[in-house]
TIKE-544152 format. One record per residue (C-alpha): x, y, z. Coordinates in steps of 0.2 Angstrom, whole numbers, padded with zeros to 4 digits, always signed. Example, Ala and Ser with C-alpha at 12.3 -4.5 7.8 and 13.67 -1.06 7.14 Angstrom:
<sites>
+0062-0022+0039/+0068-0005+0036/
</sites>
This chain:
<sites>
-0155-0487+0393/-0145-0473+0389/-0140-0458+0378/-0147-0458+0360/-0160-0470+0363/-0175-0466+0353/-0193-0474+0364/-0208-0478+0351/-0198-0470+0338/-0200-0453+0344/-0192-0447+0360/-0174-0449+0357/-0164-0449+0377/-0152-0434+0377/-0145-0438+0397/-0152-0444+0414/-0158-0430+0425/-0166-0443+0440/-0166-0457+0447/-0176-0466+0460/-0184-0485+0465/-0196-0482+0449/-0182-0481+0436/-0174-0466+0429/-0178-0449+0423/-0171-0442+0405/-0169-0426+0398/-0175-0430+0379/-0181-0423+0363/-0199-0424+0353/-0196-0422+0336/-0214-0422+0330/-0214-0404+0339/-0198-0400+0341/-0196-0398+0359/-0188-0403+0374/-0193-0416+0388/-0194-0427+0403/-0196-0445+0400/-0199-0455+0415/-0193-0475+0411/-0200-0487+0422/-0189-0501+0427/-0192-0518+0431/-0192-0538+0431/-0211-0538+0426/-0218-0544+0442/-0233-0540+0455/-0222-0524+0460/-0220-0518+0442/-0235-0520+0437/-0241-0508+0452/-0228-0496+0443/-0235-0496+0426/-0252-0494+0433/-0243-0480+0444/-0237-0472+0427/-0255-0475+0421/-0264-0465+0433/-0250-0449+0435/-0254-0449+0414/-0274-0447+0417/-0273-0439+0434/-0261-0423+0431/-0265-0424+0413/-0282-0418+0416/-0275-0404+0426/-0271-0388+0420/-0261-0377+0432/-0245-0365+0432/-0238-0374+0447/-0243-0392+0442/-0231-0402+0430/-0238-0404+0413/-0239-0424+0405/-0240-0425+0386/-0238-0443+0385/-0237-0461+0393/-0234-0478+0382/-0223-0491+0381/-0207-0499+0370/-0197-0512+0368/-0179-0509+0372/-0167-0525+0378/-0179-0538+0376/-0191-0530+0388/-0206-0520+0387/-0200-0503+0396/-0218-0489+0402/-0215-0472+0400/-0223-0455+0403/-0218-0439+0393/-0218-0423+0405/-0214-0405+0404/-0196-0402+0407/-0193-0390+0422/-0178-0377+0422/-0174-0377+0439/-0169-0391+0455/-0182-0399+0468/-0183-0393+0484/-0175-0406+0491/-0160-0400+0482/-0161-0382+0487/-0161-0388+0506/-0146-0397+0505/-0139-0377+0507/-0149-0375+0521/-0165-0365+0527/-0171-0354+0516/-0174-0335+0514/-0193-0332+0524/-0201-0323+0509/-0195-0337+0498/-0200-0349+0509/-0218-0343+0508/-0219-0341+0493/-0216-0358+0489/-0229-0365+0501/-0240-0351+0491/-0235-0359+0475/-0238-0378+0480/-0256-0372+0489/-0262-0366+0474/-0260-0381+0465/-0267-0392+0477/-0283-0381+0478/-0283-0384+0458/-0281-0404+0462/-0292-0402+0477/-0306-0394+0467/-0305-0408+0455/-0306-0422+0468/-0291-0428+0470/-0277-0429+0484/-0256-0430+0480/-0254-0441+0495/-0235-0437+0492/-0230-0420+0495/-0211-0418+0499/-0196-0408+0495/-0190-0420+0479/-0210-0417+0471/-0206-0400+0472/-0197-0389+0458/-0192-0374+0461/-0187-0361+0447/-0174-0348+0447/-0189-0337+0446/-0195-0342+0463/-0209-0353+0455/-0213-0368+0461/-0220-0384+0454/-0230-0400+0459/-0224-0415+0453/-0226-0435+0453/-0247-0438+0454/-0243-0455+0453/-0253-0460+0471/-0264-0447+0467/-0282-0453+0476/-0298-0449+0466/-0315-0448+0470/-0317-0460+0457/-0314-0476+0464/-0308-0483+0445/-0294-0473+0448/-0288-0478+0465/-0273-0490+0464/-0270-0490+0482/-0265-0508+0490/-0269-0516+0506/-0258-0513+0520/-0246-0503+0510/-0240-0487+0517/-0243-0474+0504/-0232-0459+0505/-0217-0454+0513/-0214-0456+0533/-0208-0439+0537/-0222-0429+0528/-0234-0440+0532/-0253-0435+0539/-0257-0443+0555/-0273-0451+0550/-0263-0456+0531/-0254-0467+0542/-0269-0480+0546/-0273-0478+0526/-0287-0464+0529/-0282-0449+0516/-0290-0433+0511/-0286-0417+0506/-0282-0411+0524/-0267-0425+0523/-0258-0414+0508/-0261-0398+0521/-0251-0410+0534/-0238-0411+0522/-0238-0396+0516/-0237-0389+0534/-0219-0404+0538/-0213-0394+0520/-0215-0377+0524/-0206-0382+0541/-0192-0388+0535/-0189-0373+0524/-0190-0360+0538/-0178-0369+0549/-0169-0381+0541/-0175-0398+0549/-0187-0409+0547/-0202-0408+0561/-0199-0426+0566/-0184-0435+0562/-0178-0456+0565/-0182-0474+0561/-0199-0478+0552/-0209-0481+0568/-0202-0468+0579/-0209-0455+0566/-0224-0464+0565/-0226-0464+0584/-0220-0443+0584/-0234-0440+0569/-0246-0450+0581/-0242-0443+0597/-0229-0426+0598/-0226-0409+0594/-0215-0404+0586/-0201-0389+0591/-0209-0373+0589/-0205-0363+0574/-0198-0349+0580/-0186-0358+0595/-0176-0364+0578/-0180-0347+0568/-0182-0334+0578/-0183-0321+0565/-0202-0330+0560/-0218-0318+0563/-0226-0328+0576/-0242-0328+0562/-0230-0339+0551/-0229-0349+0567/-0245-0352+0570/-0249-0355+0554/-0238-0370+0553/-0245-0376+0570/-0262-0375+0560/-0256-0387+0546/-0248-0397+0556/-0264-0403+0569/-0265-0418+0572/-0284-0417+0570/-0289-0416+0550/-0303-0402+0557/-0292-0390+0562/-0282-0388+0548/-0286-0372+0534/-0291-0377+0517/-0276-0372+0502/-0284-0356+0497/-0283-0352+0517/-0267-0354+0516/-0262-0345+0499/-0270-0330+0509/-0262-0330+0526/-0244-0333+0519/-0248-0319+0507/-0255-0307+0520/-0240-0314+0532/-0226-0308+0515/-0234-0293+0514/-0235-0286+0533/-0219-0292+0536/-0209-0288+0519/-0217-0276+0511/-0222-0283+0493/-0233-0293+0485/-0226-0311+0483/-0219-0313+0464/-0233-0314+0452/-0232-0320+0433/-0231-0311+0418/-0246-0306+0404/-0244-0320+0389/-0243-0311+0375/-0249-0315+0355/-0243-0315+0337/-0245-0318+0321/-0231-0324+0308/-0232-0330+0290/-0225-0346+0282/-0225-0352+0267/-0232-0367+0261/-0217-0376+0256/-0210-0371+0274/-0226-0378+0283/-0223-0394+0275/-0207-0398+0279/-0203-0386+0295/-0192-0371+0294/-0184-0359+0308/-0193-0340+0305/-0186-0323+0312/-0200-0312+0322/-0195-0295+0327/-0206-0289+0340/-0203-0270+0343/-0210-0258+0355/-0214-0241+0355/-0217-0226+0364/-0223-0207+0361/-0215-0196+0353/-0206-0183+0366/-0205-0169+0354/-0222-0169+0346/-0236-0179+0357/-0239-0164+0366/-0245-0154+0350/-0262-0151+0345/-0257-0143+0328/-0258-0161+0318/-0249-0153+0305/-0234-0149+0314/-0235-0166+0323/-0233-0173+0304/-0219-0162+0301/-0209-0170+0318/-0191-0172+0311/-0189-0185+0328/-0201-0195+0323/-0202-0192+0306/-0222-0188+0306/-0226-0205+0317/-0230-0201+0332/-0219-0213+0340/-0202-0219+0344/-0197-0236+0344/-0191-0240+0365/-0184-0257+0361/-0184-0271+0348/-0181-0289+0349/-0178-0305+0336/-0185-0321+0340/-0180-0338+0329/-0198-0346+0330/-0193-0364+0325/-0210-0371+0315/-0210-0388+0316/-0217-0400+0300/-0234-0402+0294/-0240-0387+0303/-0259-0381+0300/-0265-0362+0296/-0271-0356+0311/-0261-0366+0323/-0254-0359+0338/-0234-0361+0345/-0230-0358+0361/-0214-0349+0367/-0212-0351+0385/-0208-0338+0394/-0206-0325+0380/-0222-0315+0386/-0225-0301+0397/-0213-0299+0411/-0214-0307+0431/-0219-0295+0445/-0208-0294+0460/-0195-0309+0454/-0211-0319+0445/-0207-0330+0429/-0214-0320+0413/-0228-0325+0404/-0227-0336+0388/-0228-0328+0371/-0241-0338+0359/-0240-0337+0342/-0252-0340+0326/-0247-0346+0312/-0255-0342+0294/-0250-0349+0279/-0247-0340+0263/-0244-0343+0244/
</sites>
């Protein structure tokens, strides 16, 4: 494929932004709501293998689809198109500003706060897929993204497992996952939700110091997940609270048991950033509503409509004043009480056939992040006016 390529006659390819065995990743646009994408095209000959794929792409559209988490990659959409003679699966994601993790470690080990936080970020989606029955089974560096923000999300549930057996796509004798993050046990096939704490444990590893836990060929990791332990966190990163330590050690058992559950985890890393660096990890912003006014001719065929969101603050001169009178006659404020602290315009692109009532969101034009979070998102309703 490539760019200008319009899939179903919708989702029009503006430029590649992955690659992998599957087929590519594009940056594209959605028209029908005006906003910009990621489209993962399957490729293929159509054979056995491809047919795993699509029923790959399938599944990560009903698994993380049904999941609705901050730190979890939103999918809009999965189809199919005709492009070359050949019949081409897709799935329509959320686009993600930032790089995967496996991108930022290329620099090297990272910041321990940061490092932390991260973890925090992916345990908290996994207790959300956890709760709802299901296991990633693939939790690496490349299906992570991390924001400038420091926010992180999970991506690629396309070897999700589910409780519900009509969604388990998994295939005899294939290995399902990734070597060098993979759980003992998910090495003879048995996965659970302690496997993605294994993972999570080989992730948050390799962040603090810089290396993998187990490195080689195919069998000699299989034999060093089986079998050893790996170097003590703090003989490569010395810097470590021994808690941090330990907690990896924890994730990393080789008996399922004895690992912590993903809120565990959220907690103790946490309570680790605080003792140790003083703050509360970053946290996310408030969203934030409004309303704007269209006409009906604009709601029909789409327009692009100013808001001016302004905010105030009292009065210095007069909000001490109990004489309401005099507080009227305040030549600072001119009799309101208030001054206005700052004041910004937003385009608010309304896209066509847009109902009364219905709701645009604005990512990340809410409240603002605590401690280096993203903001919140800014919602807002639309009415429609003669």
């Amino acid at each position: 494929m490539q760019a200008g390529t319009v899939l179903d006659g919708r989702y029009r390819l503006i430029q590649p932004i992955g690659a992998g065995g599957f087929g590519q990743v594009w940056k594209a646009h959605d028209p029908r709501v005006d906003r910009k994408v990621a489209v993962k095209v399957l490729a293929g000959d159509g054979g056995a293998d491809h047919d795993r794929q699509v029923a790959r792409f399938a599944r990560e559209a009903a698994v993380a689809g049904g999941l609705s988490h901050p730190n979890i990659v939103t999918v809009h959409d999965f189809g199919s198109a005709m492009y070359d003679g050949r019949l081409h699966a897709y799935l329509v994601m959320q686009l993600l500003p930032g790089k995967s993790l496996s991108t930022v470690l290329e620099a090297g080990r990272l910041p321990l706060s940061k490092a932390m936080y991260t973890a925090a970020c992916v345990a908290d989606a996994l207790e959300a897929a956890h709760e709802a029955g299901l296991t990633h089974r693939d939790i690496k560096p490349s299906n992570i993204i991390v924001r400038s923000s420091g926010e992180a999300t999970v991506v690629d549930f396309g070897i999700t497992r589910s409780s519900d057996a009509r969604h388990d796509i998994t295939t005899t004798g294939v290995l399902i996952g990734t070597p060098a993050y993979m759980a003992p046990e998910a090495l003879s096939g048995t996965f659970d939700c302690r496997s993605d704490m294994y993972s999570l444990g080989c992730v948050l590893y390799e962040m603090v110091t810089g290396q993998r836990p187990f490195t080689g060929t195919s069998w000699r990791l299989v034999n060093q997940h089986l079998n050893e332990q790996p170097a003590p966190v703090r003989t490569l990163r010395p810097d470590a609270p021994a808690e941090l330590e330990r907690l990896v050690s924890r994730l990393m058992a080789k008996d399922p048991a004895q690992r912590p559950a993903s809120a565990d985890v959220w907690a103790t890393l946490k309570e680790i950033n605080d003792r140790y660096f003083g703050s509360t990890p970053p946290s996310r912003g408030k969203d934030i509503a409004h309303d704007i006014d269209v006409t009906a001719e604009e709601a029909t065929d789409g327009a692009v409509i100013p808001l001016r969101i302004t905010a105030h603050q009292p009065c210095p001169a007069c909000a001490s004043r109990t004489d309401e009178k005099a507080a009227r006659a305040c030549t600072t404020c001119k009799g309101e009480g208030r001054l206005i602290r700052e004041q910004h315009t937003y385009k608010v692109r309304i896209p066509a056939g847009i109902s009364d009532g219905q709701k645009i969101r604005l990512r990340e034009l809410g409240g603002p992040g605590k401690n280096g979070g993203a903001p919140g998102d800014m919602y807002v309703t639309v009415h429609v006016v003669d």
